[in-house]
C-alpha positions in Angstrom: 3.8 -38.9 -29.7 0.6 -40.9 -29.2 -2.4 -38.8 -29.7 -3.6 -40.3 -26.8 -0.7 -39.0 -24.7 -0.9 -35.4 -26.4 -4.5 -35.0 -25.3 -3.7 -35.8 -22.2 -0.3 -33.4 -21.8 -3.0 -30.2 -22.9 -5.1 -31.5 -20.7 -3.1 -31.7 -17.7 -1.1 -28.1 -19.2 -4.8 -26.9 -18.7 -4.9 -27.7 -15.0 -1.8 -26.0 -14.5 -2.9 -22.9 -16.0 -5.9 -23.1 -13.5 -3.6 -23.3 -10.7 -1.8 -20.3 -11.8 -4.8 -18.2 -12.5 -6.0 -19.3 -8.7 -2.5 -18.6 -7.4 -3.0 -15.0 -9.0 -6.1 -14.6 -7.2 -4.9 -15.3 -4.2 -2.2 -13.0 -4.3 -4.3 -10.2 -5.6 -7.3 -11.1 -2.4 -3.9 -10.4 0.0 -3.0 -7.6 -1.3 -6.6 -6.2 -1.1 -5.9 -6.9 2.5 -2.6 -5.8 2.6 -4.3 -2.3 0.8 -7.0 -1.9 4.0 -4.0 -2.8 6.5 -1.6 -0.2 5.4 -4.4 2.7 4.8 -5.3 2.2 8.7 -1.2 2.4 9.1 -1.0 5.4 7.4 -3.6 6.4 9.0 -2.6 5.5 12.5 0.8 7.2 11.6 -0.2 10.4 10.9 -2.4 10.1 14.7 0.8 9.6 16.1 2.6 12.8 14.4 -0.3 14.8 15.0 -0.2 13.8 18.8 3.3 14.5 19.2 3.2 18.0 17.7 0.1 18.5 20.1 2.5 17.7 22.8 5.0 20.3 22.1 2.4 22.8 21.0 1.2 22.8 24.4 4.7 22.8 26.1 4.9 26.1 23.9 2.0 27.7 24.6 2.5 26.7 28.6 5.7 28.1 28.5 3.9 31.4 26.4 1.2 31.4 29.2 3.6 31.8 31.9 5.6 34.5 30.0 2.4 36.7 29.5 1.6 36.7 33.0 5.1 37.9 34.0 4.5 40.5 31.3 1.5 41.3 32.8 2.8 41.5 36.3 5.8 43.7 35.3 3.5 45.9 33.4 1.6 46.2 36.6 4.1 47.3 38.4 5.6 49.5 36.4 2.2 51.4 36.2 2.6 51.5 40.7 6.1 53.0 40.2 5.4 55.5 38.0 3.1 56.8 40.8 6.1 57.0 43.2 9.3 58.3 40.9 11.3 61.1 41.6 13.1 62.1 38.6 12.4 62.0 35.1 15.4 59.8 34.4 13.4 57.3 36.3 10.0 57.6 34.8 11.8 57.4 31.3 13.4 54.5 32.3 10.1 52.9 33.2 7.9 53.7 30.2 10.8 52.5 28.0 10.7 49.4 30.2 6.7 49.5 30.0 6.9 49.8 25.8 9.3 47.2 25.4 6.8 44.8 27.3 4.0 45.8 25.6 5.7 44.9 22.3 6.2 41.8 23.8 3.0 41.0 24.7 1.4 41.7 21.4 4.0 39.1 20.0 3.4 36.8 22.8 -0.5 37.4 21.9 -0.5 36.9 18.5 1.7 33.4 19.1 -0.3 31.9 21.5 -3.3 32.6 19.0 -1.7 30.6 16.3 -0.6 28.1 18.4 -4.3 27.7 20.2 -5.7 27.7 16.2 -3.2 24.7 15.3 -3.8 23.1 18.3 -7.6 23.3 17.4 -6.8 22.1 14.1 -4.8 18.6 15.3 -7.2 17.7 17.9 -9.9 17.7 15.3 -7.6 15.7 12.7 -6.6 13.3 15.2 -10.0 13.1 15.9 -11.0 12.7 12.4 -8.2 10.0 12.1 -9.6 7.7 14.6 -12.9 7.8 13.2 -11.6 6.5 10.5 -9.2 3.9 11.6 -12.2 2.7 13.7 -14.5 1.8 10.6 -11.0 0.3 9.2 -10.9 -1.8 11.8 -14.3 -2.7 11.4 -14.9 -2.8 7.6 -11.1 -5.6 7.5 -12.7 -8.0 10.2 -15.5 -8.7 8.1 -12.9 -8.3 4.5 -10.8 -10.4 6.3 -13.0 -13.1 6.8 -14.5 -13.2 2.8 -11.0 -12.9 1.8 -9.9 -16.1 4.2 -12.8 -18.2 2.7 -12.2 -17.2 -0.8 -8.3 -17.8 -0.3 -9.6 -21.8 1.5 -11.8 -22.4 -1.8 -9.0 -21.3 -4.1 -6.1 -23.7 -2.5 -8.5 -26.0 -2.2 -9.5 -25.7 -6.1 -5.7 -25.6 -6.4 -4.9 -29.2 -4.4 -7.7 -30.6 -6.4 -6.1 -29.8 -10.2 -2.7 -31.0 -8.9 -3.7 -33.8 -7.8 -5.7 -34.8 -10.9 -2.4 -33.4 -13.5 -0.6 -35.7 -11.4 -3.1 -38.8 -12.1 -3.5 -37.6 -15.4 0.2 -37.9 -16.1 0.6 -41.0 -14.6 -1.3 -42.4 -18.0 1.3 -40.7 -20.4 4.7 -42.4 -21.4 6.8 -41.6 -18.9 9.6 -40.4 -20.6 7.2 -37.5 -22.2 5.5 -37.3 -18.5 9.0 -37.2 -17.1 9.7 -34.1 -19.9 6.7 -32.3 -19.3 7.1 -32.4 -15.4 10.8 -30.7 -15.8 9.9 -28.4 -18.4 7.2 -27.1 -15.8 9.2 -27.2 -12.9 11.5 -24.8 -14.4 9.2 -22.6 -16.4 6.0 -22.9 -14.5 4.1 -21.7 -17.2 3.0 -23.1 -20.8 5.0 -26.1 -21.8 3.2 -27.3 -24.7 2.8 -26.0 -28.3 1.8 -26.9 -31.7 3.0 -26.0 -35.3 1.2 -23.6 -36.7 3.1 -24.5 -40.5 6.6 -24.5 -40.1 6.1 -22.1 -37.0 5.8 -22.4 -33.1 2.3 -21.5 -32.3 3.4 -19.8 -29.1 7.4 -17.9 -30.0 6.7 -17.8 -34.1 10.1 -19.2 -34.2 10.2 -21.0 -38.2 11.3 -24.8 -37.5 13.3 -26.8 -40.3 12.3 -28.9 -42.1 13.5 -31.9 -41.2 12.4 -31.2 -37.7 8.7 -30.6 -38.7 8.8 -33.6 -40.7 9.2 -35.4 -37.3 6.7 -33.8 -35.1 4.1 -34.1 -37.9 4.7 -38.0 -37.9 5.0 -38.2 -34.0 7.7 -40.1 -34.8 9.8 -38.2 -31.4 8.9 -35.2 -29.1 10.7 -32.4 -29.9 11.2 -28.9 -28.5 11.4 -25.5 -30.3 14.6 -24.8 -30.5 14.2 -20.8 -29.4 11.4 -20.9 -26.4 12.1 -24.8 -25.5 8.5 -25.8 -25.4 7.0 -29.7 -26.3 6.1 -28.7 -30.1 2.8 -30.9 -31.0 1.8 -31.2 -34.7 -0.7 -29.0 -36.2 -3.1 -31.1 -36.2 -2.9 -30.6 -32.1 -5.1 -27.2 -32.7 -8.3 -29.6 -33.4 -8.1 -31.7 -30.2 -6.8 -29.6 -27.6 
């Protein structure tokens, strides 16, 4: 291989490892995005929940509400009748009616206090929660916007180093240009190495002889046999 051309393949091997690096970047500035978007989700989510157990809290402590004021209303009564029994069969009857209600309404009491206490607790979270969400929403317009000008530069840095690896290996032979070009469609990652002795720079995989003989002289291009790379002589360290 022409020394020429070699300077040229790590040249243009360079500009695709730009483009990767940039591609990188812009999948790590999405998912910075992607991090914001699902925190207001999650956060959004858990509103939801929250609301729907308020719902049913309060259908609970509605349907408690009512309850205690029948309790309340029986208990009433009860107290008028004892005023106007006639037996004591009768007034047993009512302050075993009266007890049992009583027991009741302490339960009933003691529920719709926990209830009012939870329901005190969501409405703050859910309050809490879209405080929150609202700075989200505020803070990701303006991340949104950076991240959509960083992500325009970086394709646009991107388009630029394509364009010139494609120029640039429009000067090489074009059976090696034709080799690089599938090599990197279908590893899309380093395609050229060097010997490093008898030794692929990149795998460490030991080359024979006879093959080393070769790529020293540039005589042809040949691969490493275990990683499949372009294998440059040694010399290729000093010029890259």
């Amino acid at each position: 291989m022409a020394k020429e051309d070699l300077i040229t393949l790590f040249q243009v091997q360079s500009l695709h490892s730009l483009t990767k690096k940039l591609g990188v970047s812009i999948d790590e500035e999405r998912k910075r995005l992607s991090l914001i978007q699902n925190q207001k989700n999650f956060a959004q989510e858990t509103v939801n929940q929250n609301k729907s157990l308020l719902t049913e809290l309060n259908k609970k402590l509605l349907l408690e509400e009512n309850r205690l004021s029948v309790i309340d209303t029986n208990i009433e009564q009860n107290t008028m009748h004892i005023k106007t029994v006639s037996s004591q069969k009768q007034l047993d009857s009512i302050e075993k009616e009266s007890q049992s209600l009583e027991i009741e309404k302490e339960k009933l009491e003691d529920s719709l206090l926990q209830k009012m206490d939870k329901i005190e607790k969501l409405e703050k979270e859910i309050k809490e929660k879209l405080i929150f969400i609202a700075g989200i929403e505020k803070s990701f317009r303006t991340i949104e916007k950076e991240v959509n000008q960083t992500i325009s530069t970086y394709q646009i840095e991107i388009i630029k180093a394509n364009d010139q690896a494609e120029e640039q290996l429009l000067t090489v032979n074009k059976s090696i240009s034709d080799l690089y070009s599938n090599l990197y469609n279908d590893k899309k990652d380093l395609v050229v190495s060097y010997l490093d002795g008898n030794k692929c720079t990149l795998c460490k995989f030991q080359i024979s002889g006879q093959i080393v003989k070769t790529i020293e002289a540039g005589i042809i291009t040949e691969l490493c046999p275990n990683c499949g790379l372009i294998v440059a002589p040694s010399n290729a360290k000093f010029i890259r």
